[in-house]
Structure formats: C-alpha cells, structure tokens
N, C-alpha and C positions, 0 to 999 in steps of 0.2 A: 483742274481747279487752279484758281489764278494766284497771287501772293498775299491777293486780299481777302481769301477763301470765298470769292464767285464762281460761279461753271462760267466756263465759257461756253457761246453760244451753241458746239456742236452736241453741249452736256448739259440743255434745259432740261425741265422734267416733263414727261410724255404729253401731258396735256396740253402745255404751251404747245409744242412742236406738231401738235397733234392739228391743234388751231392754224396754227402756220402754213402748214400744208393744206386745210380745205380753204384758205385764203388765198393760197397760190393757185390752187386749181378753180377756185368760185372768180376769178380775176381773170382765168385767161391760161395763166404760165403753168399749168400741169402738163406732166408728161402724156404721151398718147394713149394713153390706157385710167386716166384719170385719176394721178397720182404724180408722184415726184422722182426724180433721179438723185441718189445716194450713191455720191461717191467715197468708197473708203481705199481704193485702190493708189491712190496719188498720197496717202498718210501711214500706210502698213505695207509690209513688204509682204508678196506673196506664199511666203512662209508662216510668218506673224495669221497671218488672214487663215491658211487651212489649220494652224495650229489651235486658235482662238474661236473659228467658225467653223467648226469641219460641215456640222447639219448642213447650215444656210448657204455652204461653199455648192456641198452635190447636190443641194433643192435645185437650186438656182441651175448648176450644169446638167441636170437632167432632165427635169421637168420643164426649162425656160430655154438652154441651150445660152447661158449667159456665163462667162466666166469672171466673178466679181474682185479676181484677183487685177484683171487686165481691163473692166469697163462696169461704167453706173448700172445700178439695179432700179427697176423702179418699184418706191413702195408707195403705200398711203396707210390712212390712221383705220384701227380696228378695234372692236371692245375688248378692253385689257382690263377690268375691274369695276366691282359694284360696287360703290360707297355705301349706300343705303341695304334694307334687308329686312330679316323679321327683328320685332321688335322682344328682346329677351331680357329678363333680371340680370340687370347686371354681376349678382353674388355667384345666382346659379347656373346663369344662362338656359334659366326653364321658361319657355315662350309662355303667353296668353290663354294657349291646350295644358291643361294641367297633364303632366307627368310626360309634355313634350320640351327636347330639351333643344337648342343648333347653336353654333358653334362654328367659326372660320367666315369663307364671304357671304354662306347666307344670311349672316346673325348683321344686326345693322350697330353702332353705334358708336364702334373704337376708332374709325379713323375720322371721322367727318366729315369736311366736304373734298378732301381729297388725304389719298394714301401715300405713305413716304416709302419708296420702294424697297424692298427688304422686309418689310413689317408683315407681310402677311403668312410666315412662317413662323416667327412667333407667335403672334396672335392664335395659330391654328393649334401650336403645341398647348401652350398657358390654358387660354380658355376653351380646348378640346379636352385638356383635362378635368378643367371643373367641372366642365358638362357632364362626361365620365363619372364622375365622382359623387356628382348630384341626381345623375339617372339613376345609377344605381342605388345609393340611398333610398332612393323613392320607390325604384319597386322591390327592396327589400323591404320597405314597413307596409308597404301597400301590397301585393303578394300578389297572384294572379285571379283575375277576373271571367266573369263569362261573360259572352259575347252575344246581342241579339242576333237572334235567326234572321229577323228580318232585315235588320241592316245588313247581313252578309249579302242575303240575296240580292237584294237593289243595289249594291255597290257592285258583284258579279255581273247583274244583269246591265249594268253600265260601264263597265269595261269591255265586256261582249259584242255590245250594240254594234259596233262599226265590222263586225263579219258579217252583219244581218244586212249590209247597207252595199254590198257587191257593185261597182260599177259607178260608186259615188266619186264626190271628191277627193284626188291623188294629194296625200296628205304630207308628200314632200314635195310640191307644186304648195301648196298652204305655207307651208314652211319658208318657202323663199320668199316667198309673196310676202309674208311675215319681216323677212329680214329686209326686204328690200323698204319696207314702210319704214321702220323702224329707224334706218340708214337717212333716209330723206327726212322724216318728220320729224323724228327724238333723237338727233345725233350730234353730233360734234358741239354744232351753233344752233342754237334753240331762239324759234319767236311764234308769235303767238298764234299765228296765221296756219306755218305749221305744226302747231301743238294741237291744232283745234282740225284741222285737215287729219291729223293721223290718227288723232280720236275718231273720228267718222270711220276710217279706214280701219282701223281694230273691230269697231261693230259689223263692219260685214264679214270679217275673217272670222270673229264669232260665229258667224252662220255657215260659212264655208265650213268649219270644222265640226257643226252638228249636221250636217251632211256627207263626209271625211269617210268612207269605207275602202274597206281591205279584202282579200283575196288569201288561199291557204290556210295553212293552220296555226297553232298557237307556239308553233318551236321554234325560237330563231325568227320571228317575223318581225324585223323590222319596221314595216309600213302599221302594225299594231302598237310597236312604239311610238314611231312618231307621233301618231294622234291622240295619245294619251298625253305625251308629251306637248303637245300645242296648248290642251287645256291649263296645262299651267305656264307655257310661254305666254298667253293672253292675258291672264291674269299680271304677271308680273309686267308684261310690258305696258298695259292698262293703268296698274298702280304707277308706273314713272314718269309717261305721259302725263297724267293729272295731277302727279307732284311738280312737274317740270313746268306745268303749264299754270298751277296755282304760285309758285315761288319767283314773286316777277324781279330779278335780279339776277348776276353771277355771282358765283360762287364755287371755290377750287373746280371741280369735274365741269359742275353745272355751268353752262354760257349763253348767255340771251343776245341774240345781236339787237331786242327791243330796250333791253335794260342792261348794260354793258358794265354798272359799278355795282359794286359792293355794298349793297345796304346795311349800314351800320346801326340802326335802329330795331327795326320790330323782327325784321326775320334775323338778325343774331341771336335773338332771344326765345326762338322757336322752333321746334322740329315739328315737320309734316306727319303727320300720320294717317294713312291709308286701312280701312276694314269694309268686313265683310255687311252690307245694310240692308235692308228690305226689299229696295228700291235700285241694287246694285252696287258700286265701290262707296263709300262715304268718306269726305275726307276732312283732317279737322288739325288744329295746332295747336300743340301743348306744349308747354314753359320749360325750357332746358334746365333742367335738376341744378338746384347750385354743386360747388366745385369742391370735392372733397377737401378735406385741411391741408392733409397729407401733399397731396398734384399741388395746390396751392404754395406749399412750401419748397417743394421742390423747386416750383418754376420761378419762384423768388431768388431762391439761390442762386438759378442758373442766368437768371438774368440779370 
C-alpha cells in the first residue's frame, strides 16, 4: 500500500488482474501453457517464499518440477467466488421454500457486484447463524411432517435412473465439457455472441446428462455423483449465462467487452432474478429494496 493508501499494481484485486491476464494471453503475450509467468523469486528471499508458501512451494516442486523460489510460475485466472446466489430474507435468511434456509456463497445479496476479500468468513459466521437460528425456530413450531409416498418414489426412481442407463454418457467427460463451455463462453470477458454460443451449448449438455449412466453400485460411486451433481451444475450455470447475457454492462465480477461501462442508470437500480417457469428459467428485474437508515448513516459518517 502506497503513502496515499493505493495498492500498488502487484496488489490490484483478483478481478482486475484476473482481466489482465486473459488480455495478455487473448493478445498474444501468454505464456506457453495459456497463462502468465509470476515471478515472486526476484522480491522474497527463498526462506520468506517456503516460510509464507510452503502448499504452493511443494505443488509447484512436485507436481510441475518448478522451484518458485529460483524461477517464474505460470498461472492464469480460475473461479474464486459467486457474487450472485439464491435469493433469501434478508432477517432470516429463509429462501422462496418455506422452512428452507442458505446462508454463506450460495445465499446472494451481501456482497454485490463484487467481494472485498476477507468478507466471506464473516458473512458465513453472522448469517450462518441466523439461518441456524431461524431454522430451528421454524421447525420447532412447525414439528414434524409426513411425507408423500409418492414423491419419495419418483424422486428415488430419479436418482436411480442412470444405473438403468449402463454404457451411456461418461459423466466426468460431461463434466469437463461443462467447464470447458463455461471457461470460453461465461468467463472472465463476457459478450453477447458468446453468451448466446454457450446457451446453445448448456442445451445440449442438458441432453448429454439425461443420457449420463453409471456402472457399480451405490457405495462410494462416484460417477453416481457426478451426475446428479451436473443437474445442478446446469441449472446454475444456465441461470449466469442469462443473467450475464441479459445485464448488458460491467460491473465489479461481471465484464462485457460489448458494453465495457458502468451503467449508471436503470441496471444500478435493479437486480436480476432467475426462477423456475413453465416453459424453462424465466428471468425478470426487480427494484433494489431502498437502503436501511441505519447503512445510510453509517456510510454518512464514514464518508
């Protein structure tokens, strides 16, 4: 931190740096592996570096054969945090499902359009406790329920399904395939072309994963998880796409190389909201709640 309390440039926050780097390699100047060379070896002594990194010291020497005390690493940018999430009371943190409660990164609404690092430990104690607090409340006055026969059955008979489906699609082949769209299409620098390319590409991984079968049996099977797990990696990655690809601006995480400012007009005044519709995700915007008195006075003070 400089004397006029700026970072210097080695200490932006991930997102810039995150952009810098698919700009060096969308350019040209990436290293050979499609990424960048970090050097920390020329500013810490190799003491400081096993002292402070021991992890990334023996990653790096075992797995790479690189010693980052004596030469550059190459890195590039990877998903480090979900801004957005499910949509929860802010008193109780009980979602949209009555008597369901979330809390930490899946819950959406505390940080905004980007995270100040550090903050997601608090956030997870503070309002993991309300959530605690108000779950249980609730199913103390609401007590226990019975359960339809029938929904058990069809929800069994659908997590089942993919032992029935022997010989189908390898559901960690789906899975990459998954992250590789996701990398190109909804990543770092967002524009419309590929927002509307990786939405095409989500609807056939849909189909890939209702053809998705497994081998074995139910103990420890893996390849049973991941394909349960897709189902809701599609959904969410579904939901960001069409938030990303409806909100034509940047903004902190979010970056459009079609619409590169800050719209200070209608989308300041709106959050995205994604559900479940007849016809598939439905998406719609609704007017950011005004600012309690309380945050209001605070940030009077502080400014």
């Amino acid at each position: 931190i400089t004397s006029k309390a700026r970072r210097t440039p080695d200490l932006l926050p991930r997102d810039i740096v995150a952009r810098a780097i698919y700009t060096e390699v969308k350019e040209g100047r990436g290293s050979p592996h499609g990424g960048v060379f970090l050097d920390i070896f020329s500013r810490r002594t190799p003491e400081d570096i096993k002292r402070k990194l021991p992890a990334m010291y023996h990653q790096f020497k075992e797995l790479g054969d690189v010693d980052i005390t004596k030469e550059p690493m190459e890195v590039g940018p990877t998903g480090h945090y979900t801004m957005g999430g499910i949509r929860v009371d802010p008193d109780s943190q009980e979602t949209r499902v009555k008597g369901l409660f979330a809390a930490g990164e899946c819950a959406a609404g505390l940080h905004g359009s980007n995270r100040l690092g550090g903050n997601s430990l608090s956030d997870l104690l503070v309002f993991g406790r309300i959530a605690g607090h108000h779950a249980a409340k609730f199913a103390k006055a609401t007590g226990a329920k019975g359960v339809d026969q029938g929904q058990i059955d069809e929800a069994e008979r659908e997590v089942l399904a993919p032992f029935d489906r022997e010989g189908g699609k390898n559901p960690f082949a789906i899975r990459e395939d998954l992250m590789n769209v996701m990398q190109k299409h909804v990543g770092i620098m967002r524009n419309e072309e590929d927002l509307t390319a990786g939405l095409k590409e989500l609807e056939r991984l849909k189909e890939d994963v209702a053809k998705a079968g497994i081998s074995g049996n139910r103990h420890y099977n893996t390849g049973w998880h991941e394909t349960l797990d897709l189902r809701n990696l599609l959904i969410v990655s579904e939901a960001m796409a069409q938030s990303a690809r409806h909100r034509k601006e940047s903004r902190g995480g979010h970056a459009r190389s079609d619409y590169e400012e800050m719209d200070k007009g209608h989308f300041s005044k709106v959050n995205t909201v994604v559900s479940a519709g007849g016809n598939g995700m439905e998406l719609r915007e609704e007017p950011l709640p005004p600012m309690p008195d309380e945050i209001k006075k605070v940030l009077e003070e502080d400014g």
